[in-house]
LUMGU-877686 format. One record per atom (N, C-alpha, C): residue in three letters; atom name; x, y, z. Coordinates in nm, 4 decimals. Layout:
residues N
ALA CA X Y Z
...
END
This chain:
residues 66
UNK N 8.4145 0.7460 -5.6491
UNK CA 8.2837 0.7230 -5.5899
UNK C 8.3024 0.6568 -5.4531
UNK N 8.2452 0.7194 -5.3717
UNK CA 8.2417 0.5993 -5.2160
UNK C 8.1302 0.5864 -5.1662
UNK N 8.1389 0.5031 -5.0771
UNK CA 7.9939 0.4822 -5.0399
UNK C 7.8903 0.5214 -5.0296
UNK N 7.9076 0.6700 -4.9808
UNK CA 7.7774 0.7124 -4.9529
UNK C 7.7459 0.8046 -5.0163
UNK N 7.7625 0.7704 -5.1594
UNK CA 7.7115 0.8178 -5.2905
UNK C 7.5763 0.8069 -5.3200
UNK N 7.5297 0.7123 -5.2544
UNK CA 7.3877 0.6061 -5.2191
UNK C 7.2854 0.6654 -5.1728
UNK N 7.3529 0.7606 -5.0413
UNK CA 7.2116 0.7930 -4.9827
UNK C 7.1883 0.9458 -5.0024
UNK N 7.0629 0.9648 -4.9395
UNK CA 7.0001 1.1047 -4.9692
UNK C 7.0645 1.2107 -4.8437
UNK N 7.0598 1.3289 -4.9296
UNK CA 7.1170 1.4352 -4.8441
UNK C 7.0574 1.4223 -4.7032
UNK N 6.9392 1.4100 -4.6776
UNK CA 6.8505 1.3954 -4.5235
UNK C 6.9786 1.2976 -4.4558
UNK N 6.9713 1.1978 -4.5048
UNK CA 7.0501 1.0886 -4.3973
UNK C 7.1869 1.1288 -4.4005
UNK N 7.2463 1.1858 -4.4889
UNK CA 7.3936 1.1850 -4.5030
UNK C 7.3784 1.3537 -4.3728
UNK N 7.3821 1.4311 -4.4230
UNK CA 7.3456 1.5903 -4.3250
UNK C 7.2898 1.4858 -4.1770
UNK N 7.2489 1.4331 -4.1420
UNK CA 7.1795 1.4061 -4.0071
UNK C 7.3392 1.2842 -3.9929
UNK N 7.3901 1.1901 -4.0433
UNK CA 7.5143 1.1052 -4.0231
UNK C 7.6257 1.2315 -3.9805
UNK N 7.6418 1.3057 -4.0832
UNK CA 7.7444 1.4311 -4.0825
UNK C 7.7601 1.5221 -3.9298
UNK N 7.6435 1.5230 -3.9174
UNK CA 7.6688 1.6019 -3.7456
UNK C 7.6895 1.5385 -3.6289
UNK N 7.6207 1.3990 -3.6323
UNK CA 7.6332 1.3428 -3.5120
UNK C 7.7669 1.2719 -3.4868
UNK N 7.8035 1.2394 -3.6343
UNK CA 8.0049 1.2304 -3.6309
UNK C 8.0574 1.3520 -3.5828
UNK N 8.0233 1.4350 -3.6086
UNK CA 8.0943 1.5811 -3.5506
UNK C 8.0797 1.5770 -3.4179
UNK N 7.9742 1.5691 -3.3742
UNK CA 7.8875 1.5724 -3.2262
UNK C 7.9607 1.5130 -3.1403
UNK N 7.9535 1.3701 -3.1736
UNK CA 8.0728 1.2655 -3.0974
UNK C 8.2388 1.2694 -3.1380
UNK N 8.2512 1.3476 -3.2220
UNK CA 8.4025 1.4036 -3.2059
UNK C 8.4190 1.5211 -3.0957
UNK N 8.3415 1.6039 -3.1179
UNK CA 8.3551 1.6806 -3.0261
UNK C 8.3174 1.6560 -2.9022
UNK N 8.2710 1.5673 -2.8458
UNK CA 8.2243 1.4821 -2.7144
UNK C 8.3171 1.4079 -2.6794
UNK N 8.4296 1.3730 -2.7517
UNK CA 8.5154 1.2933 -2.7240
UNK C 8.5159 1.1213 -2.7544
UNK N 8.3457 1.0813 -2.8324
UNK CA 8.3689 0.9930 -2.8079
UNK C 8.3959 0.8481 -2.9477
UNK N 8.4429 0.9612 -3.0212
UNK CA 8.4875 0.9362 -3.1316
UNK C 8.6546 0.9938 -3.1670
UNK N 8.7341 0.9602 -3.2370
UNK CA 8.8757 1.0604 -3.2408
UNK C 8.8643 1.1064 -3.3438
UNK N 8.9941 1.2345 -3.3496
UNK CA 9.0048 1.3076 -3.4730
UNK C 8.9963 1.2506 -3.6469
UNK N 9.0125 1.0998 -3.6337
UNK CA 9.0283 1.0212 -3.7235
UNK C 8.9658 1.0425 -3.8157
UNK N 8.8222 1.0274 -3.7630
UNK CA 8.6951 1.0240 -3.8382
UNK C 8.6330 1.2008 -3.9046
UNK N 8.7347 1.2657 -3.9000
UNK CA 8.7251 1.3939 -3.9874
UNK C 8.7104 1.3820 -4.1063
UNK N 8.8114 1.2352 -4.1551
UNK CA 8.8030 1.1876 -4.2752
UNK C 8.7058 1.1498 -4.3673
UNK N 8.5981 1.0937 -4.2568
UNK CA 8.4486 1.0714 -4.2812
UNK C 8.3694 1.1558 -4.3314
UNK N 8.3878 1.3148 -4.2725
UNK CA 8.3388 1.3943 -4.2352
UNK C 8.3495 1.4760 -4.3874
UNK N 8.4542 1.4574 -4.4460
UNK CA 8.5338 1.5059 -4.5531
UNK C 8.4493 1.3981 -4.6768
UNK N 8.4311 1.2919 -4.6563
UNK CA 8.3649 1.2385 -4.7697
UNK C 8.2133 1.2143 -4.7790
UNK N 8.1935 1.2266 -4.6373
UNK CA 8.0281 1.2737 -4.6457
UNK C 7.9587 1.4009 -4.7632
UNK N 8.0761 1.5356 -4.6756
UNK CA 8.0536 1.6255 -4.7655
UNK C 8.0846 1.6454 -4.9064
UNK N 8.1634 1.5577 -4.9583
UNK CA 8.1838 1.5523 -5.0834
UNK C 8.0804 1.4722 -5.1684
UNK N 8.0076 1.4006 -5.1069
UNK CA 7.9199 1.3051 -5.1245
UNK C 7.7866 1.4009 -5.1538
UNK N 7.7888 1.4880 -5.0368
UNK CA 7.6068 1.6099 -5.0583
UNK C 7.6618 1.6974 -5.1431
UNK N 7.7922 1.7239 -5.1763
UNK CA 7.8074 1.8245 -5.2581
UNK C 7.7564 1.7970 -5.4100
UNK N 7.7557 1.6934 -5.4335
UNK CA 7.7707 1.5786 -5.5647
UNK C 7.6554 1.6209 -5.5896
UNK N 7.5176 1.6177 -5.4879
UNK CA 7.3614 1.6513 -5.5340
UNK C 7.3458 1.7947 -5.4848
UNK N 7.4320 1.8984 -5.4781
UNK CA 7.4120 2.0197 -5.5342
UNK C 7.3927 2.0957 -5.3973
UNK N 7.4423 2.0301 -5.2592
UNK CA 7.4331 2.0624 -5.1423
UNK C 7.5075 2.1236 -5.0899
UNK N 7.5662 2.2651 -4.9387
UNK CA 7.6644 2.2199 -4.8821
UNK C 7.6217 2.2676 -4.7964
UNK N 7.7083 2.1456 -4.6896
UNK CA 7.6887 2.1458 -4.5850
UNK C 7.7936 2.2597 -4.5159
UNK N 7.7158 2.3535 -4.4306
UNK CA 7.7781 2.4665 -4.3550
UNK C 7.7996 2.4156 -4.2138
UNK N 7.9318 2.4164 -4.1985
UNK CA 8.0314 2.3771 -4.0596
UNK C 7.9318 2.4481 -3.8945
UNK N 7.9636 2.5947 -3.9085
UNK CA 7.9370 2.6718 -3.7804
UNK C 7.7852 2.6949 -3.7543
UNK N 7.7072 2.7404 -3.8716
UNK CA 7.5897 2.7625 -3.8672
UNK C 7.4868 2.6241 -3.8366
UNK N 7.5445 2.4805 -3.8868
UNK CA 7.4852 2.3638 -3.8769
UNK C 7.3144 2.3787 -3.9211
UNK N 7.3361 2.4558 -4.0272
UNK CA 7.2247 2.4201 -4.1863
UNK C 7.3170 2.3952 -4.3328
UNK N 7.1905 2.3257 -4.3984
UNK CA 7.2415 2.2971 -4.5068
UNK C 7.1902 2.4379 -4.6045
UNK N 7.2719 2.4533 -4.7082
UNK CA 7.2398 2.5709 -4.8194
UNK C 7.2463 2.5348 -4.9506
UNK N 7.1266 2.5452 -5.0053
UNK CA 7.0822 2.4498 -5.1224
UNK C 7.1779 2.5248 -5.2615
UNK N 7.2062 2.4803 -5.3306
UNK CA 7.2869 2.5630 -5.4192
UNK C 7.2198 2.5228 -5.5529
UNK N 7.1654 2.6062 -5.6861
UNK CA 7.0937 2.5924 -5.7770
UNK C 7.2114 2.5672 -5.8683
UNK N 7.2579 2.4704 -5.9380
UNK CA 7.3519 2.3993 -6.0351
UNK C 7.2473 2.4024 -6.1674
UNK N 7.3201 2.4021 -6.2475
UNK CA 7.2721 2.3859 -6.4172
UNK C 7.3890 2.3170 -6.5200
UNK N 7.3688 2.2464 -6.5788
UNK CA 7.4167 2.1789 -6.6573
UNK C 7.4571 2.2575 -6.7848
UNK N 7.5971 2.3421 -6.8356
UNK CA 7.6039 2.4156 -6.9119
UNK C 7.6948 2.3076 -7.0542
UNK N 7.6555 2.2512 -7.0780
UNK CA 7.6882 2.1234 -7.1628
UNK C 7.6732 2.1909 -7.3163
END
């Protein structure tokens, strides 16, 4: 579990790009890919994923086969 297990896909997807944004602006370093990597593991958790090139999210319908 990490931190931002916490928040809702809105804030995490809107955190997620503007880390990208300022990586690619330079004004952040490659470092923070890492971030980038647990963000998305984080929206994936509530059934989300976040798409790299297109920069939308694509809702994915999960079911509990228990």
């Amino acid at each position: 579990m990490s931190s931002y297990d916490q928040y809702s896909v809105t804030y995490l997807s809107e955190l997620y790009y503007a880390i990208e944004r300022n990586i690619e602006n330079g004004f952040l370093s490659s470092a923070m890919r890492q971030e980038l990597r647990l963000i998305a593991h984080a929206v994936g958790k509530q059934g989300v994923t976040i798409l790299d090139e297109k920069r939308f999210l694509e809702y994915e319908q999960t079911c509990d086969q228990k």
